[in-house]
VMD Tcl script that draws the C-alpha trace (Angstrom):
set ca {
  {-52.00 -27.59 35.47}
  {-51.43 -30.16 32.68}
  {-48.89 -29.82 30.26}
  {-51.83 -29.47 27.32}
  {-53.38 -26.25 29.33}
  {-49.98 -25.04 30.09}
  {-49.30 -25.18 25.96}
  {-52.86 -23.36 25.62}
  {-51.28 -20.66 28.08}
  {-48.27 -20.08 26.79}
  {-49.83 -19.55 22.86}
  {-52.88 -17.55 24.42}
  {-50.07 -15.16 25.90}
  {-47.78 -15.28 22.74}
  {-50.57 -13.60 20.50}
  {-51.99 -11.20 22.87}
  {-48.48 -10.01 23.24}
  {-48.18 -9.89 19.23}
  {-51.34 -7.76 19.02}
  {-49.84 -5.44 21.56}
  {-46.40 -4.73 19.88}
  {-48.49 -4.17 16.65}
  {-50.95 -1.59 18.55}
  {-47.78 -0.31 19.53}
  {-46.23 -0.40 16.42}
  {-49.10 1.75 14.36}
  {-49.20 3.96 17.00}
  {-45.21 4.55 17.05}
  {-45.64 5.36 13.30}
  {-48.66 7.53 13.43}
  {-46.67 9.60 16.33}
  {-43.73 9.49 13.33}
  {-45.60 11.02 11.04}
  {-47.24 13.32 13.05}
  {-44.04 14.46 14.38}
  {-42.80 15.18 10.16}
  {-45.60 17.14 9.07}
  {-48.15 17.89 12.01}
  {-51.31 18.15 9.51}
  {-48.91 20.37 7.09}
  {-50.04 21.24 3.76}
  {-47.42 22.67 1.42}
  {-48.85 24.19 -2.45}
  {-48.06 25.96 -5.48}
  {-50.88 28.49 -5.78}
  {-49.94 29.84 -8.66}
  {-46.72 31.37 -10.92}
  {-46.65 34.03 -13.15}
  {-46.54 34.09 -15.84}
  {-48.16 30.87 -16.22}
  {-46.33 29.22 -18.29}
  {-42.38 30.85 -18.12}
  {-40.11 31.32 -20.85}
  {-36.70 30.84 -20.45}
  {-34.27 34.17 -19.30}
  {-37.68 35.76 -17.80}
  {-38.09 36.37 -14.26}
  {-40.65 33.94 -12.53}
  {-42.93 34.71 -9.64}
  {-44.11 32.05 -7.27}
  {-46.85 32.24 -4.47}
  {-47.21 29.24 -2.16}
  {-49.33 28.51 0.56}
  {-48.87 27.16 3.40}
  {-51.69 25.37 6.11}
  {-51.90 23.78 8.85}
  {-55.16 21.20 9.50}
  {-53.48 19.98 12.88}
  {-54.39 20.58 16.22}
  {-51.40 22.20 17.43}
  {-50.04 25.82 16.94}
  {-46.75 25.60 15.54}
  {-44.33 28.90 16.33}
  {-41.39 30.34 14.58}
  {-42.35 28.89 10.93}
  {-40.28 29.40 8.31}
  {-40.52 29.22 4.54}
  {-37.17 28.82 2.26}
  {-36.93 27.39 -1.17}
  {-33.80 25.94 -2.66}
  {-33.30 27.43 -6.41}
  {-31.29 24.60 -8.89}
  {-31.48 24.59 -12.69}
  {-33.13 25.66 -14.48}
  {-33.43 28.58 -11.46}
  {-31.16 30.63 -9.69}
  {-31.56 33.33 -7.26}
  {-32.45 37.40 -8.10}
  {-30.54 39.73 -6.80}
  {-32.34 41.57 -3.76}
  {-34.52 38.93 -3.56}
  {-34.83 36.76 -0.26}
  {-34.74 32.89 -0.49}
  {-36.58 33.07 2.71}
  {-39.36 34.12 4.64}
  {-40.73 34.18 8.46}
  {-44.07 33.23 8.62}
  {-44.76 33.44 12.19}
  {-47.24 31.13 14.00}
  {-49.44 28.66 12.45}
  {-52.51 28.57 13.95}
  {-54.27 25.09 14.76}
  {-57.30 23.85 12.35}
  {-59.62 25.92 14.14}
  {-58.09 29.24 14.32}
  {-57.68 31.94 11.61}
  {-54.14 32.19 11.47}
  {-53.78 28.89 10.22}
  {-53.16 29.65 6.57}
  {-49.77 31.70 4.84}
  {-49.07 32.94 1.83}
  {-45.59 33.49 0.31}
  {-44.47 34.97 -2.64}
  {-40.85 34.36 -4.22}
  {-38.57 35.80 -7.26}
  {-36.16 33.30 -9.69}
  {-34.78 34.06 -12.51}
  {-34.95 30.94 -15.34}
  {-32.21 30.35 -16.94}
  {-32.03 31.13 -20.94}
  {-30.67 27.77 -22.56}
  {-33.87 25.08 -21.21}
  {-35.80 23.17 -22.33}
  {-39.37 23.48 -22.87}
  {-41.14 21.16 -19.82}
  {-42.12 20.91 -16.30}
  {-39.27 21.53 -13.40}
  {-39.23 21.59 -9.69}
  {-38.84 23.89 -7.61}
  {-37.11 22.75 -4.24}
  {-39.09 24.37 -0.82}
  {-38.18 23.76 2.74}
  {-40.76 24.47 5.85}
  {-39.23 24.25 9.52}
  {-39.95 25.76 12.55}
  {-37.91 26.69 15.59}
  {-40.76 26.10 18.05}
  {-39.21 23.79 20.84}
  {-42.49 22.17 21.53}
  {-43.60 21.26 17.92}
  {-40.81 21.28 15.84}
  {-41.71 20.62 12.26}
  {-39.21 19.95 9.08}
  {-41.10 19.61 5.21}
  {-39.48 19.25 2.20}
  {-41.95 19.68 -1.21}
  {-41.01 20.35 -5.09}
  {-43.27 22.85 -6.88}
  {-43.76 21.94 -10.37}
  {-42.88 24.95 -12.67}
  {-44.07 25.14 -16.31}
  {-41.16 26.67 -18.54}
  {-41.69 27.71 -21.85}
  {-39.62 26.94 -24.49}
  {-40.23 28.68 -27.89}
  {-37.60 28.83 -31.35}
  {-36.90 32.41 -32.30}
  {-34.36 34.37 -34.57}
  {-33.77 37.89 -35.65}
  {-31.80 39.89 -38.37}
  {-29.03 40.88 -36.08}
  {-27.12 43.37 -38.15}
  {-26.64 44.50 -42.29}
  {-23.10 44.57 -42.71}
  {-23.53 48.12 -44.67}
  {-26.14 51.04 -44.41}
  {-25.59 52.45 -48.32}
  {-24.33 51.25 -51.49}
  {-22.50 53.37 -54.19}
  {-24.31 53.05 -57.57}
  {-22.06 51.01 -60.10}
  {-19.89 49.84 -56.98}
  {-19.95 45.62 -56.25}
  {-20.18 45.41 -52.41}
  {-20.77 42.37 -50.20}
  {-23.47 42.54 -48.15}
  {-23.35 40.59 -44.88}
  {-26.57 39.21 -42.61}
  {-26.11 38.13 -39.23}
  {-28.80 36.08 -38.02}
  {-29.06 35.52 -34.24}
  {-31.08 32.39 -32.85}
  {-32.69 34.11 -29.61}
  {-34.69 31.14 -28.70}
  {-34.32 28.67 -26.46}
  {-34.29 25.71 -29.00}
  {-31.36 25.54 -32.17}
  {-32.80 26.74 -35.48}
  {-32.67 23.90 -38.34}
  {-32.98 23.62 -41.94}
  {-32.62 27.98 -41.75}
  {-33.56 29.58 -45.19}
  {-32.87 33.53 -45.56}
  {-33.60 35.61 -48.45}
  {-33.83 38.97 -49.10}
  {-35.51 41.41 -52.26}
  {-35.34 44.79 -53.25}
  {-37.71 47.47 -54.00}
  {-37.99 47.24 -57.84}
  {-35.09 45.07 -58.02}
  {-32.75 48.17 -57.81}
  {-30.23 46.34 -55.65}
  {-29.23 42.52 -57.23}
  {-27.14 40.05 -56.27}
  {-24.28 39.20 -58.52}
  {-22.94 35.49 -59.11}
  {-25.50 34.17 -56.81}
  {-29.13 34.46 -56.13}
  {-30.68 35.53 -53.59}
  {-31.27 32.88 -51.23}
  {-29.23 31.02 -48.68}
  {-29.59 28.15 -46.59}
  {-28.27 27.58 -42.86}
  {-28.26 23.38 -41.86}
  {-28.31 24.51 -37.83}
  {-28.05 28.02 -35.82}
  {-27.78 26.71 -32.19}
  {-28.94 28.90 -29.16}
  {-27.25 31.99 -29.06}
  {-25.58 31.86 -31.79}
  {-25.37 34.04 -35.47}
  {-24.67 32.93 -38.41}
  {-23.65 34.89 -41.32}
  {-24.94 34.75 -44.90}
  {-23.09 37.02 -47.50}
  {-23.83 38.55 -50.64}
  {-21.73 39.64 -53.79}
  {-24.46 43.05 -54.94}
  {-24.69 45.60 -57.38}
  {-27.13 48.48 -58.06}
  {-27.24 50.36 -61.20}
  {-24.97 53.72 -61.96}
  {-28.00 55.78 -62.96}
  {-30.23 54.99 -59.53}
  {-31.39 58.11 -58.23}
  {-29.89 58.80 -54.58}
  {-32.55 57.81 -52.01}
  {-33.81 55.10 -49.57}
  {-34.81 51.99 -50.21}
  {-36.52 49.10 -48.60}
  {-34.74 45.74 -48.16}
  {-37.54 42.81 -47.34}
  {-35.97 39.68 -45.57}
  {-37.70 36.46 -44.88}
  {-36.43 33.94 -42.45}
  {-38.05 30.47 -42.31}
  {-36.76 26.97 -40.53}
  {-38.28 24.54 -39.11}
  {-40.17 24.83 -35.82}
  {-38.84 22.03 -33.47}
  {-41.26 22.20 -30.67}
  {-44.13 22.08 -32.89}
  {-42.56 19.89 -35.04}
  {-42.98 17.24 -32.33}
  {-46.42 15.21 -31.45}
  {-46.32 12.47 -29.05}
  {-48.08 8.87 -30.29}
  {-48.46 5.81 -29.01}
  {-45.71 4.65 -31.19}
  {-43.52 7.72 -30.45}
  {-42.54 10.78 -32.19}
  {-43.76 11.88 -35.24}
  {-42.74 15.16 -37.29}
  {-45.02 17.32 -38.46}
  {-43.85 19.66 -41.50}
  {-44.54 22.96 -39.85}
  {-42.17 26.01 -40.52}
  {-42.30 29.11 -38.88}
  {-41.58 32.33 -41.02}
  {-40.42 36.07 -39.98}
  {-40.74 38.72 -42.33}
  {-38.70 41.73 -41.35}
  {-37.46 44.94 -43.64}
  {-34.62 47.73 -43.31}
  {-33.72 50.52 -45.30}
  {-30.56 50.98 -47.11}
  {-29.28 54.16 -48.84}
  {-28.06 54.20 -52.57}
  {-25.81 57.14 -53.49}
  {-23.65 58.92 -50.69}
  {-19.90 59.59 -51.81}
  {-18.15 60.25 -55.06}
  {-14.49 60.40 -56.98}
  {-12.35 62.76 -58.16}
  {-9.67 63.20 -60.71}
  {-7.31 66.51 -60.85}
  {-4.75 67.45 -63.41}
  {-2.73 69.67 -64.34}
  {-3.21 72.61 -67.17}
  {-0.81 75.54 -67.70}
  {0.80 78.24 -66.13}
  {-0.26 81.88 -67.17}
  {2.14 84.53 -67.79}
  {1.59 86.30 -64.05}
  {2.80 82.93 -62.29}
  {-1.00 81.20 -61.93}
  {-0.99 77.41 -61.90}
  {-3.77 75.73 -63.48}
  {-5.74 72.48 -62.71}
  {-8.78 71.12 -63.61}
  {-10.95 69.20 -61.26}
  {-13.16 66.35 -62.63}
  {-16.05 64.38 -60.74}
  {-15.40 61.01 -61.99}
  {-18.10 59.43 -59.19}
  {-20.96 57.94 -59.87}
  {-22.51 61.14 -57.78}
  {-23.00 64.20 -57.51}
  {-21.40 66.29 -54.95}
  {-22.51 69.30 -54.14}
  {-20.30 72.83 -52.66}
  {-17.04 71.74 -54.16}
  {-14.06 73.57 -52.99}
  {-10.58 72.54 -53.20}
  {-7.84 73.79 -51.27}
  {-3.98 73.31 -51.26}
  {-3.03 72.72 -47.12}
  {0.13 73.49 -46.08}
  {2.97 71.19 -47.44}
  {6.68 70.93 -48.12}
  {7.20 71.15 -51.58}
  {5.13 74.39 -52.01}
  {3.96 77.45 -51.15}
  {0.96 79.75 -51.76}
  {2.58 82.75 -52.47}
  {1.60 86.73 -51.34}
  {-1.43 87.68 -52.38}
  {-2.88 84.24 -53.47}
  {-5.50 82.18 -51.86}
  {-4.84 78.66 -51.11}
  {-8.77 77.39 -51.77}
  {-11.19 78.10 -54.55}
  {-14.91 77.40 -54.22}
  {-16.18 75.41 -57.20}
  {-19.97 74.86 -56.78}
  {-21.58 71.74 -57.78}
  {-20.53 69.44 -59.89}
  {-22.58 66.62 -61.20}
  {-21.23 63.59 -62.02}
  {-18.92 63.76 -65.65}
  {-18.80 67.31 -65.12}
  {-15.59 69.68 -64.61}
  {-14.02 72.84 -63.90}
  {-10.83 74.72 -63.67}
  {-9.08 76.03 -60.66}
  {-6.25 78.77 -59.86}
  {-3.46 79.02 -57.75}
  {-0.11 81.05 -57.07}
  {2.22 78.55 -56.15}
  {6.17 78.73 -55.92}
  {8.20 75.25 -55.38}
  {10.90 74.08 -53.38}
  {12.96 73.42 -56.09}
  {13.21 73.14 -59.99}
  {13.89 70.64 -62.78}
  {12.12 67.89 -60.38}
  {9.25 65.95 -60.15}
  {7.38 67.65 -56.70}
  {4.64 65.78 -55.20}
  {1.68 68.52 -54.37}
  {-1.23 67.67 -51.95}
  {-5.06 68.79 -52.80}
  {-7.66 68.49 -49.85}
  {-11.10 68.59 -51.82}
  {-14.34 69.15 -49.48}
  {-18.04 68.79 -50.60}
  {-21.39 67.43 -49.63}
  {-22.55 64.10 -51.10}
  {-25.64 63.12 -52.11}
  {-27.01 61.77 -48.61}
  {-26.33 65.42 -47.28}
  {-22.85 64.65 -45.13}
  {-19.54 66.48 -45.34}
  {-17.05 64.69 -47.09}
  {-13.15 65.43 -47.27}
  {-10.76 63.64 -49.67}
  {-7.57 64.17 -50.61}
  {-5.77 63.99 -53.77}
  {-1.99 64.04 -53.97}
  {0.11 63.50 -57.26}
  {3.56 64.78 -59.05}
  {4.40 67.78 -60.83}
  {7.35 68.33 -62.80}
  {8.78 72.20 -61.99}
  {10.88 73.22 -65.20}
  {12.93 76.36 -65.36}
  {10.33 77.82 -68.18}
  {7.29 77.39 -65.79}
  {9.24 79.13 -62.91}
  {6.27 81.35 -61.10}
  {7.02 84.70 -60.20}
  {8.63 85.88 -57.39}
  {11.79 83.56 -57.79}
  {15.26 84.04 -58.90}
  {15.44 83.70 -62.17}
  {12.32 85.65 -63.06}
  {13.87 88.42 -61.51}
  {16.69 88.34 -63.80}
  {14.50 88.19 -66.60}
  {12.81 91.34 -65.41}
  {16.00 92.89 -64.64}
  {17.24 91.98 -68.10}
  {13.84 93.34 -69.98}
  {14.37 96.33 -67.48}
  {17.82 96.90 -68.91}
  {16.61 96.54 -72.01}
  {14.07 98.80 -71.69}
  {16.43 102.18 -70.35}
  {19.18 100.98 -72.99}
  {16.47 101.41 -75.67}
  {15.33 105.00 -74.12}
  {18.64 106.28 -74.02}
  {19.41 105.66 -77.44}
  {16.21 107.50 -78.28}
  {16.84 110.41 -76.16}
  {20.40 110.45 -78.05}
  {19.07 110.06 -81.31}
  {16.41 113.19 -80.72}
  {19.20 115.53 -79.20}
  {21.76 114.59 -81.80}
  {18.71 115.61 -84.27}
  {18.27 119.06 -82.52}
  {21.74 119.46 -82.43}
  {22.26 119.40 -86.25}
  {19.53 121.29 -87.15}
  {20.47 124.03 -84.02}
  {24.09 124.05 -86.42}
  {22.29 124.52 -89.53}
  {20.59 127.06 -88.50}
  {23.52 129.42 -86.84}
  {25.26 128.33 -90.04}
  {22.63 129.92 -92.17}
  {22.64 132.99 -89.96}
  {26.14 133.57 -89.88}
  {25.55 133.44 -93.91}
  {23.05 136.08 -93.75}
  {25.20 138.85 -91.49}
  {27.96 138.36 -94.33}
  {25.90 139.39 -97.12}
  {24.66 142.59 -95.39}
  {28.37 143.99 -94.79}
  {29.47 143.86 -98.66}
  {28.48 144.76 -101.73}
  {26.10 143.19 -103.24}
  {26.85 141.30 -106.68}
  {25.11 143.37 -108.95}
  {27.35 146.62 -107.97}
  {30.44 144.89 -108.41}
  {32.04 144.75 -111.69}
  {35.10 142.84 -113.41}
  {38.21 144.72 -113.45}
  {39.11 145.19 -116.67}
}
mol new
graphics top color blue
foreach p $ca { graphics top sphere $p radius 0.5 }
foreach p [lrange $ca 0 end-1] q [lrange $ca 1 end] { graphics top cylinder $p $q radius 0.2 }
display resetview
């Protein structure tokens, strides 16, 4: 052979070797692939609800076939929650799926469902959801790895959270408090909260109505405060409270152009009402009057409120400084008593001491104008002199005693004076009887003469 065939040799066998190792290679890499997936199909079927919103619990069915020509046993199906999802208690992150059937059999398709919970502070957009198919078959051993693509939800929201009070007193300046929650999933900007009144009967005072929040993130409350004041002379009752919330919508607020973002002015507005109570509790004022001649103290009991308050009574409790003697009652029922109106109350009351200024304690119970039991209490001082001393001390017992005294002294002296008057005229009389028996034994006047 000449060196020129010998050349033509040696490059004939040089390619056919090259289109060998690349048979070989293609088939090496089709027996790769095969050996990943085996003709395994992994999909989202569905999720509901379609799409999520964030905090809500999301339900996922996937299914799982297999267009190969193999049976592949001891499948499983696991899925690999990471945020926005996390795993639900009791719920299983995986599932046995048996035996996959080969393209021609039956048994070739599964269905699996699954449970997350989505997590409250994302974004509205499209996440994945991590799943993992093996198999423990020794023959055909297969390993997948797919993301599901989850639509979340994400929608601005707020609410009136709480009112800071649930009734105003007529006449009384209160500040009223509004705490309003953002329980979206996006913040809340350029906020604007106002509020109104049925026929005006509650107003603000040294501001209006109307306040404006720059940014309530997620979660969060802010609070808006007002200085208000409703009228002495509203009638007791409940009233509607209208509050209107608008910002501005940040998802919709959003378009996508070809040259970017652009803002649209859209708001979103929530209308909401409560009702508050006007009336409820009311004042009093005590003081004191006089003390009668049989050792009653006096007082008189004014409602100085702005309500009424109806079943009045007024009782003194048990205290240091005095004491509700024998005999007396330590409460007096009053009745109603409108507002500006008053009345007069008794009690038999000894002190500690006298000559001092005693403090003395009133409990005053009655029902106020939004029908609940009220108690208040009243405490102020009393000066105790020697001439207001209540019966049943010392030194009224003297002075009994002494009018006592008085009182026999002044009998006697009667008594003495009528038997000293029936003793004189008891003497007159045996005088003028003796007189008469002396007469009778002589002669009389006429018979005797002068001696001559």
């Amino acid at each position: 052979m000449g060196i020129k065939n010998f050349v033509i040799f040696i490059c004939v066998v040089l390619i056919g070797l090259s289109l060998c190792s690349g048979t070989v290679f293609a088939a090496s890499t089709l027996d790769l692939n095969n050996s990943l997936d085996k003709g395994i199909s992994i999909d989202l079927l569905n999720q509901d609800p379609d799409p999520v919103n964030p905090g809500d619990v999301l339900e996922v069915r996937v299914a799982i076939e297999n267009s190969g020509y193999n049976d592949i046993e001891d499948c499983y199906l696991k899925i690999e929650p990471e945020y926005p999802f996390r795993a639900l208690s009791g719920e299983g992150l995986t599932e046995n799926i048996g035996t996959l059937g080969k393209r021609s059999e039956d048994e070739r398709r599964r269905v699996v469902k699954f449970k997350v919970r989505v997590e409250n502070d994302v974004n509205e957009g499209q996440y994945p959801l991590k799943v993992y198919l093996y198999s423990t078959d020794s023959k055909n051993k297969i390993s997948l790895n797919r993301e599901l693509t989850i639509d979340i939800n994400s929608e601005s929201n707020a609410e009136i959270e709480y009112i800071s009070v649930e009734k105003l007193i007529p006449g009384e300046k209160t500040t009223l408090s509004f705490g309003i929650k953002n329980v979206g999933n996006s913040p809340l900007k350029n906020s604007m909260f106002s509020w109104e009144c049925t026929n005006d009967l509650i107003l603000p005072v040294g501001s209006s109505n109307v306040k404006h929040i720059n940014l309530i993130d997620v979660g969060e409350t802010a609070n808006v405060s007002f200085e208000v004041l409703t009228n002495v002379n509203t009638k007791p009752g409940l009233y509607k409270l209208d509050m209107v919330l608008t910002y501005d919508d940040i998802e919709e607020l959003q378009t996508i152009t070809e040259a970017g973002y652009v803002e649209n002015q859209k708001r979103k507005t929530i209308e909401s009402k409560a009702g508050i109570y006007i009336g409820g509790t009311t004042d009093f004022d005590i003081a004191f009057m006089e003390r009668s001649p049989t050792g009653a103290y006096t007082f008189s009991v004014s409602n100085i409120g702005n309500n009424g308050a109806n079943s009045v009574k007024i009782s003194v409790p048990l205290q240091e400084n005095w004491t509700v003697t024998d005999g007396g009652s330590n409460s007096a029922v009053l009745g109603n008593l409108q507002k500006g109106d008053f009345t007069i109350a008794d009690f038999n009351l000894e002190p500690r001491t006298i000559g001092e200024n005693l403090p003395i304690k009133f409990e005053i119970s009655y029902t106020s104008s939004d029908g609940m039991r009220q108690v208040e209490e009243k405490v102020f001082s009393l000066y105790v002199s020697p001439v207001t001393l209540p019966v049943g001390s010392k030194m009224q017992e003297e002075s009994n005693e002494s009018g006592l005294f008085s009182y026999k002294l002044g009998l006697l002296i009667l008594l003495g004076a009528v038997g000293f008057f029936i003793y004189k005229k008891h003497q007159k009389r045996l005088k003028e009887k003796n007189a008469d028996g002396n007469w009778q034994g002589e002669n009389s006047p006429e018979e005797q003469k002068p001696e001559e």
